[in-house]
N, C-alpha and C positions, 0 to 999 in steps of 0.2 A: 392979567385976565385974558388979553387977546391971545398967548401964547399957550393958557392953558384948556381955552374953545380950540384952537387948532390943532393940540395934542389931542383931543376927546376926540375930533372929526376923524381926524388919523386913523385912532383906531377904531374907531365905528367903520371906515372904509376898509380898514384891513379885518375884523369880523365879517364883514358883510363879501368882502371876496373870498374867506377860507369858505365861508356858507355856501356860498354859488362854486368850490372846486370842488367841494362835500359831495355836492347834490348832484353833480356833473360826473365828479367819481364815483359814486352812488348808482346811479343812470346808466354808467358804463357796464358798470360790475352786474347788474342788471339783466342789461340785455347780452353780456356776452353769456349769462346761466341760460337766458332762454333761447339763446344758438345752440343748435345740432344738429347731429345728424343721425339719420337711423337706415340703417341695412338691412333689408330681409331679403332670405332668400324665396325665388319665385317656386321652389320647389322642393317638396316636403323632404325627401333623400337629398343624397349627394352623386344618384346614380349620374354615368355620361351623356348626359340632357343636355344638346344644344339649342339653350333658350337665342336662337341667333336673330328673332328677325321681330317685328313687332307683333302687336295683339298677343303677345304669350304663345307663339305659336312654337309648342316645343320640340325639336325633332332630334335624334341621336344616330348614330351611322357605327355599331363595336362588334368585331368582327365578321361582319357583312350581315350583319343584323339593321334593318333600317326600323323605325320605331317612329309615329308620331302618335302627340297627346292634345285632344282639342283641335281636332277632328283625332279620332282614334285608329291609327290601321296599322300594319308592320308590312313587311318584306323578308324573303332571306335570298341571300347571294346577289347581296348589292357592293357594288365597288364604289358610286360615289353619286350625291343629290348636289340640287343647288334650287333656290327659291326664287321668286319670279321676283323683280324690283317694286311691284305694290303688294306683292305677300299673301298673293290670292292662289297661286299653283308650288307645286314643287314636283321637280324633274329628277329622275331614279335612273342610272343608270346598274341594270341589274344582268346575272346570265339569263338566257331562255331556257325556260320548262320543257320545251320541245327539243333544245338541239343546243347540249354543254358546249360544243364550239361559235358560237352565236351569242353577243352581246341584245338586248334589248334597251329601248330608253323609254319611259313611260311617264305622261307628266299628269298630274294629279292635282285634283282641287280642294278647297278644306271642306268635303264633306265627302274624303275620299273616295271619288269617282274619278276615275282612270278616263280622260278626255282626250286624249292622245295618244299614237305610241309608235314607233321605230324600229323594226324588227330585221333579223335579216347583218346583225352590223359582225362583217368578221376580218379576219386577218389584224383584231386589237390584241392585247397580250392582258386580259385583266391585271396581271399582277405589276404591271409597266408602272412605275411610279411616277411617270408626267402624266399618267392620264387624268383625265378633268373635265367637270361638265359644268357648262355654262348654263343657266337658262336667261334667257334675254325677253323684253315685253311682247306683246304679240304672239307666243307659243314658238319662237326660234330658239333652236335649239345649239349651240356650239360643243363638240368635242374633242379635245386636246388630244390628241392618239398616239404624239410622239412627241419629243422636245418640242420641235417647230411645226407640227404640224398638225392644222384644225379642218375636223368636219363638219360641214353646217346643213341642218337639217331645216326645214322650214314647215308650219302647220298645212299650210297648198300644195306645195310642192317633195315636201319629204325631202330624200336625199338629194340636195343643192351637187356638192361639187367637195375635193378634198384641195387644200391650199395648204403653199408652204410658205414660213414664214423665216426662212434660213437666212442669214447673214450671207453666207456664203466665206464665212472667214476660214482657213484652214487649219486657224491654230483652236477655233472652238470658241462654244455661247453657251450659254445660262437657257435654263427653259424659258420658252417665250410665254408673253401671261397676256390677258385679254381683261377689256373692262368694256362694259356700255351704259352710254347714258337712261336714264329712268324711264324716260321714255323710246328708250328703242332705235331713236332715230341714229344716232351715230355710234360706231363699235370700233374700238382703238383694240389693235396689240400693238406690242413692245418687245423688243430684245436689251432686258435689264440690264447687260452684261456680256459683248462683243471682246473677246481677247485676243488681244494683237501684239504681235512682237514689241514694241513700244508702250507699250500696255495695255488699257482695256479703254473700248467704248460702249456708245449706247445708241439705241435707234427705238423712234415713234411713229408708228402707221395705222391707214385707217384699212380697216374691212369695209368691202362693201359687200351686204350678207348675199344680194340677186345675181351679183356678175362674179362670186367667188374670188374677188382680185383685189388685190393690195396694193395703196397708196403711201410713199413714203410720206412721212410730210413732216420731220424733224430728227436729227441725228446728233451727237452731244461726242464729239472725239476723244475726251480726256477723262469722262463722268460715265457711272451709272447712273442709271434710274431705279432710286431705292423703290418709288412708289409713285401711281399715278392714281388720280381722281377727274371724275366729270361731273359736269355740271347737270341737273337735272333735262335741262331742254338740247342738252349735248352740244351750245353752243361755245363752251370752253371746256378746257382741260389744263389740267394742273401736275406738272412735270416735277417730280423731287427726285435732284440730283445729289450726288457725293463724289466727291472725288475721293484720292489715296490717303492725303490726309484727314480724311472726316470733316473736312467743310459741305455744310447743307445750303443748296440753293433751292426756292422756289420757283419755277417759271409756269407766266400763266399764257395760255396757246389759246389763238384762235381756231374754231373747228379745220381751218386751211392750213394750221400752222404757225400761222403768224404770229411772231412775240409779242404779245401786250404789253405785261409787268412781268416784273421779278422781284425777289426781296433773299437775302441770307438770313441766316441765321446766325447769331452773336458768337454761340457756342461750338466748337467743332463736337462731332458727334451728335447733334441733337435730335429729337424725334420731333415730327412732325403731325399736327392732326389737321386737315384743310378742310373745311367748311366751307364749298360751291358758295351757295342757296344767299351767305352770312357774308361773301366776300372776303373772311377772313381766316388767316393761320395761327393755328398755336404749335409755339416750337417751345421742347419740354428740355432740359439740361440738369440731373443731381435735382439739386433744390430748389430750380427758377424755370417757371414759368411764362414766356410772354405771347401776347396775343397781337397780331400786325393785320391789318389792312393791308390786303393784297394792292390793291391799286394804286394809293399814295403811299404805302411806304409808312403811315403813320401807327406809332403803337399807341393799342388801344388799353390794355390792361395789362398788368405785372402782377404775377405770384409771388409769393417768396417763402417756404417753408426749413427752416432754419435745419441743417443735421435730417432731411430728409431727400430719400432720393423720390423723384417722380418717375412715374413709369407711364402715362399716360393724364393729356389734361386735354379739356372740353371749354369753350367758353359760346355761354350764353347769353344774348346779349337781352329776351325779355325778360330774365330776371337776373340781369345785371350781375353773374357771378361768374369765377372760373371756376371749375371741378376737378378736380387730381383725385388720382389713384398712389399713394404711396409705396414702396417694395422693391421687390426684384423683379426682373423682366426676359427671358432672352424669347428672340423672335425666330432662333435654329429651333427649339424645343417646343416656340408655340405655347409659351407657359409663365402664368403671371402670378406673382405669389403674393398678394396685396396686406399691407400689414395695415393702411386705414383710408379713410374713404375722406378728401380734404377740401376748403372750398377758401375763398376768399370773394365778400361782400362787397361788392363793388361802392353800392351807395353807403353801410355804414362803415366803409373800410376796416371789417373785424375779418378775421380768423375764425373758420369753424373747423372742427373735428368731428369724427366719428370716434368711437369707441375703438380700441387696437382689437384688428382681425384677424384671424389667421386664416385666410380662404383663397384659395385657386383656381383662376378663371385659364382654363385652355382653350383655345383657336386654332384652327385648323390653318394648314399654309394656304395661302393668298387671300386668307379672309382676317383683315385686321377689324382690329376692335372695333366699335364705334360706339355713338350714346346718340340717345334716343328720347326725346323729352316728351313722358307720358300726357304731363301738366303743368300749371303753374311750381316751378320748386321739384318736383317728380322726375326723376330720371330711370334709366335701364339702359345699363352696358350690353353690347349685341356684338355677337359673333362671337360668344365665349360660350363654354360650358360652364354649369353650375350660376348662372344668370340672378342678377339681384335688383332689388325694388330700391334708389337709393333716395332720400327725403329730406328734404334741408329745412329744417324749423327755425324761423328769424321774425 
């Protein structure tokens, strides 16, 4: 009798565990139906709408055609815009109406009114492919005129001064590129790519916009600088190096220079997205994703999308998820060919998907992607053409 109570208990225990795997497996299958994602595009065509910057503010630059939508106005015989770091102006560099050897720069507000302008600019080559215009907080204005060389204009003062940004190497450099922090205060260029007999280096300097003069304040003998970032109040900046084999380092700089932290990357070749504001990196590899805390060193989150390559990842830490872009990528052509839109749950450690896309986000050179979190779960990729609503249902 005692043997056959303890077979009955048996299986009433093993009933009552398949019932609680049932309900669990049940539970899963559940919630992974009510994951998703959904894609819309912010804009009814396919025309070359660069949805680049927040509030939808859309603006296009095809064949010196310049175009904005919300606030409404165009241009013709522009050679090249840039938008102000809080998304309130955007800066036109265009010919003059008066005198075809004369560039003009004219920066505009979203209710386009022409609140500045720059007249008078010559000896530039419109067709010059370094040329490039900055706009920086405060109505300063930076333009690239030559590989290494930047004119800065200022809203008081107008034309500042021309400054070179030359290596001085003999054997040749990469275009120099310019970044500033959100607020204005600090204005970095770089020479990505120094080429010297023994191979190639790198150099990081600051602008100082009032005295036209250049401070060195880090140089990398062995590496490029694939890509630099600052911090909103300009009080760091974030150095990404490569060397010849495709090892990726992060280094984070004090506004002086000084080395904070660093961190690598697991994977040679990886791409990189850094996040000031967030403290943190995400370095993207094929099909893995990981997210590192710049200052310890510790990771924080892991992707892993099986048979998929990444081409760019985002992580979020108030809604606790990554975000990947799945596809093709190349950064010569400026052109991302995204086959789905992918995330990974941090809190219920699920996989979400989107639906398989076939849609192409292009960016302009020296303006990589970025995301931009409308809302809770809401995002929108920026600095692409053809710009999308992307919506994570969980």
């Amino acid at each position: 009798m005692k043997n056959q109570n303890m077979s009955s208990h048996r299986r009433y225990i093993t009933f009552y565990a398949l019932a609680l795997l049932m309900l669990f497996f049940w539970g899963d299958v559940r919630l992974a139906q009510s994951q998703s994602i959904e894609v819309s595009p912010l804009l009814r065509s396919n025309a070359a709408q660069t949805a680049s910057f927040a509030n939808e503010w859309n603006l296009s630059l095809e064949n010196g055609r310049f175009q904005s939508t919300s606030p409404d106005f165009s241009a013709g015989g522009v050679v090249d815009f840039d938008v102000s770091p809080d998304n309130r102006h955007v800066a036109i560099l265009r010919n003059s109406s008066a005198d075809e050897s004369e560039l003009v720069i004219e920066i505009i507000n979203r209710e386009g009114i022409t609140v500045a302008r720059h007249e008078g600019i010559t000896d530039v080559d419109p067709a010059d492919p370094s040329l490039k215009l900055y706009l920086l907080a405060g109505g300063t204005v930076v333009l690239r005129d030559n590989i290494v060389t930047f004119s800065i204009f200022t809203h008081s003062r107008g034309f500042v001064d021309r400054v070179s940004n030359s290596s001085g190497s003999p054997d040749g450099e990469t275009m120099s590129r310019l970044i500033s922090s959100a607020d204005g205060t600090q204005v970095f260029v770089y020479n990505p790519r120094i080429i010297r007999q023994q191979g190639f280096s790198s150099r990081l300097s600051r602008l100082n916009i009032e005295d036209a003069a250049i401070e060195n304040l880090f140089v990398d003998g062995s590496r490029e600088i694939l890509n630099l970032t600052a911090s909103n109040d300009g009080a760091f900046v974030y150095v990404l190096l490569g060397d010849p084999q495709n090892n990726v380092e992060l280094i984070k700089l004090a506004d002086d220079g000084t080395q904070l932290a660093s961190i690598s990357a697991e994977n040679a070749g990886s791409g990189a997205y850094v996040q000031p504001e967030e403290g943190t990196v995400t370095f993207f590899n094929q099909s893995n994703a990981q997210v590192y805390s710049i200052d310890s060193g510790e990771r924080l989150a892991n992707a892993f999308f099986r048979q998929q390559n990444i081409v760019f990842a985002y992580y979020e830490p108030q809604d606790n998820l990554v975000l990947a872009i799945t596809g093709q990528r190349s950064d010569r052509d400026g052109r991302i060919q995204a086959n789905a839109i992918r995330a990974v749950d941090l809190n219920a450690r699920s996989l979400i998907h989107s639906r398989d896309l076939q849609h192409t986000f292009t960016f302009r050179p020296e303006d990589e992607p970025r995301m931009h979190r409308n809302g809770p779960n809401v995002y929108q990729l920026l600095g692409v053409t053809n710009a999308v609503r992307i919506t994570v249902n969980r």
